[in-house]
N, C-alpha and C positions, 0 to 999 in steps of 0.2 A: 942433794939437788931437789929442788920444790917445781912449782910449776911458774913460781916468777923470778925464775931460772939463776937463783941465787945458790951458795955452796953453805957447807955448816957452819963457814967463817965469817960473820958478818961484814960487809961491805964486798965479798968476793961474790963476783958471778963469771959464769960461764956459758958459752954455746958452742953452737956450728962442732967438729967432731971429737972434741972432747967432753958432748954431751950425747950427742947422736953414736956415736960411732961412725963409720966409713958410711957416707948420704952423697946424694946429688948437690951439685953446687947452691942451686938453687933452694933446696932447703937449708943450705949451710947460710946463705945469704938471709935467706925469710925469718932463719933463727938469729942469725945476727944482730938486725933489724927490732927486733921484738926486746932482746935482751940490752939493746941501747938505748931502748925506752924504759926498760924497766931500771936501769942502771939511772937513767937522767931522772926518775919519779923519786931514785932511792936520794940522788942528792939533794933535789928541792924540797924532799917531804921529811925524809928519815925516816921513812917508810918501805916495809917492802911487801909489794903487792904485785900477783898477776895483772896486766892489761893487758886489754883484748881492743881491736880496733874493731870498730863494725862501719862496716864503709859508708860510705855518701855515695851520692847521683844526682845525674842533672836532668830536668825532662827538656828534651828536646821536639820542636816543634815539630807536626807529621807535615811530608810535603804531599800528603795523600788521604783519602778517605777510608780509613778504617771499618767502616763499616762494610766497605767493596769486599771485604773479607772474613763476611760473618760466617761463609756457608763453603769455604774454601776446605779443600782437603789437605791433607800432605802427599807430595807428588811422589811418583814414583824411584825410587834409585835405578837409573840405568846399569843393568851390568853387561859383562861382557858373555857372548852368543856360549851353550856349555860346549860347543863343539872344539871353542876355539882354548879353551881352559886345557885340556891335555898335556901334559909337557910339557910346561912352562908355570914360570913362581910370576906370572901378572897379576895384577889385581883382579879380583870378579864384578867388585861395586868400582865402573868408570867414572863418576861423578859427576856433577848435575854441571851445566852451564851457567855463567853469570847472572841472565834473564831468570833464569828458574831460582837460584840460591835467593834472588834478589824480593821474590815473589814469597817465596817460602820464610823468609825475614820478615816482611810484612805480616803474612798472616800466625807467624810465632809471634809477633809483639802485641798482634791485636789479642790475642790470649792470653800474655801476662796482664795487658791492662784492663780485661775481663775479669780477670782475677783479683787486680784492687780493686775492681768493683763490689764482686761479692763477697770480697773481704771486709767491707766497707773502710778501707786506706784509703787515703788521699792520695792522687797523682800531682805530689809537686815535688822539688827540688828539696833532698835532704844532705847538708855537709858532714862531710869525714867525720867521725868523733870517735875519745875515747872512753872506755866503761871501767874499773875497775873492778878487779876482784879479788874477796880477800881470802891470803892464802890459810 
């Protein structure tokens, strides 16, 4: 087995747990997924090579001022009082309110798009694509 999840017999590939072993569904699917693209590149090309997706994004318009959140901290997590922790499996972090998550959202994005700044990346829209790699 290689990493573009082909077997020693040419045209045979495998995944999901007779490559993993006993996994989560979800990796069994993610693997699935990857090795049906590597299966569809083997029949178009006659080829076989790892791909690797590297995602896309959209930028979406801000319905807010950015900047309102230069100087913004990260709030607090509420937890619960320690008195009240005793004898009992509750959670200790109660979790923020909508208003708060919503605020804390904002000023987490104005920091990634800080970061294409001094990245110097452009903030615009990139689509899904894939890369090859050869094994």
């Amino acid at each position: 087995m290689n990493e573009a999840l082909c077997t020693s017999r040419p045209g045979v590939f495998a995944a999901g747990d007779a490559v993993l072993g006993p996994a989560t569904v979800v990796q069994a699917v993610a693997q699935g997924n990857a090795v049906a693209r590597a299966v569809d590149h083997h029949l178009r090309t006659g080829e076989t090579e790892k791909l690797v997706t590297l995602p896309g994004y959209e930028v979406i318009e801000q319905l807010f001022d950015l900047e309102d959140y230069a100087n913004a901290h990260r709030p607090e997590m509420p937890e619960l009082p320690v008195e009240e922790r005793r004898g009992n499996f509750r959670e200790v972090e109660t979790g923020m309110d909508e208003g708060a998550i919503q605020e804390e959202c904002k000023r987490c994005l104005r920091c990634d798009l800080e970061w294409l700044e001094m990245m110097g990346l452009v903030y615009e829209a990139v689509p899904e694509r894939e890369a090859v790699e050869v094994c």
